[in-house]
C-alpha positions as CSV (number, residue, x, y, z in Angstrom):
1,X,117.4,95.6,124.2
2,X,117.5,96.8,120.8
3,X,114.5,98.0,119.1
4,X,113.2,95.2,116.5
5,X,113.4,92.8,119.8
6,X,111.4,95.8,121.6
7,X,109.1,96.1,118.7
8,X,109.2,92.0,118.4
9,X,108.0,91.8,122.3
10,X,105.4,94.5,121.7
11,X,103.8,92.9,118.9
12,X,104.1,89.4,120.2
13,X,102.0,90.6,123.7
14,X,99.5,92.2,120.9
15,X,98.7,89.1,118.6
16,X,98.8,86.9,121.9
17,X,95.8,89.7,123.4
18,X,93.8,89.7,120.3
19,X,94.2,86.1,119.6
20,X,93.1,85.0,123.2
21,X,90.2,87.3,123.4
22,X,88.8,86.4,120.0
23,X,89.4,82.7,120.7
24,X,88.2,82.1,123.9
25,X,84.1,83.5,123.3
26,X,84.3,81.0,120.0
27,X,85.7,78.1,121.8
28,X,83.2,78.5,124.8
29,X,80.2,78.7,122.3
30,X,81.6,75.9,120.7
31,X,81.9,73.3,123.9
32,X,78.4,74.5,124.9
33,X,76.9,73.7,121.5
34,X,79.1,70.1,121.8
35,X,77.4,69.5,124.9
36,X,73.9,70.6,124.1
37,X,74.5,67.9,121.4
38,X,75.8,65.3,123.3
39,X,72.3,65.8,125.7
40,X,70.2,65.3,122.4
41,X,72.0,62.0,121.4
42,X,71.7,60.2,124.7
43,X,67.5,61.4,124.6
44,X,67.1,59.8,121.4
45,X,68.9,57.0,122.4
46,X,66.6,56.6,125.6
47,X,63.7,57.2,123.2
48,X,64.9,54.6,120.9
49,X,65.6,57.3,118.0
50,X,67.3,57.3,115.1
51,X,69.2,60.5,114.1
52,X,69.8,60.9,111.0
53,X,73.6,62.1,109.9
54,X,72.1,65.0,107.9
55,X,73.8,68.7,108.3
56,X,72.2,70.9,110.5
57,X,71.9,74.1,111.6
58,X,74.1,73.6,114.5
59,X,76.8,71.3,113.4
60,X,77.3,73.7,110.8
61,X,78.0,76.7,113.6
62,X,80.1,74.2,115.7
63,X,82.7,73.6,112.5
64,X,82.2,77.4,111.7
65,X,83.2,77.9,115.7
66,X,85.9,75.3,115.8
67,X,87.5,77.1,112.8
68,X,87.5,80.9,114.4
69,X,89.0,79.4,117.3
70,X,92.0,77.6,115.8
71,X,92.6,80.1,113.7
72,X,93.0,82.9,116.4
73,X,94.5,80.3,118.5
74,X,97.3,80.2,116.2
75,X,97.4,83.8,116.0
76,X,98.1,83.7,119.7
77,X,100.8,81.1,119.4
78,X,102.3,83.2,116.6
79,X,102.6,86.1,119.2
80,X,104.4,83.5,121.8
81,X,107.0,83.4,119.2
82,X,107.7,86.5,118.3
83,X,108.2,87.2,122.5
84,X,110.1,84.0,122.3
85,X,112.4,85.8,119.4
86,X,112.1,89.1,120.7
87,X,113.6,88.0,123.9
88,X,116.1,85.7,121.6
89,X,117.4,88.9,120.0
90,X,118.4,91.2,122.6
């Protein structure tokens, strides 16, 4: 194996490790926050509430979460190709 597909490999396994473990707590937070909202909607709709489509404190953490994941989500797919290539170029 020659040494940019060793070093390809290496780096590949480290931007798939730091991608999943920054991901994963930011996706988690995320579905819990979905579902804690999904809970509040069908109460006011029991109640007969309206909700109004303002911003609030929590939608803005869910985008702010949804972003942070994808983003080191595609940091982790960009380490599944370089173990792809470094594997490629042996």
């Amino acid at each position: 194996m020659s040494i940019v597909g060793l070093a390809l490999l290496v780096l590949g396994i480290v931007l798939i490790a730091v991608g999943y473990s920054r991901a994963a707590p930011a996706w988690r937070r995320y579905r819990q926050l979905t579902a804690q909202d999904a809970n509040v909607r069908r109460y006011e709709q029991w109640r007969g509430g309206v909700r109004g489509d303002e911003k609030t404190g929590a939608s803005v953490a869910m985008d702010v979460l949804r972003r942070r994941a994808r983003l080191w989500g595609l940091v982790a797919v960009g380490g599944f190709v370089l173990v792809f290539v470094g594997f490629v170029l042996r």
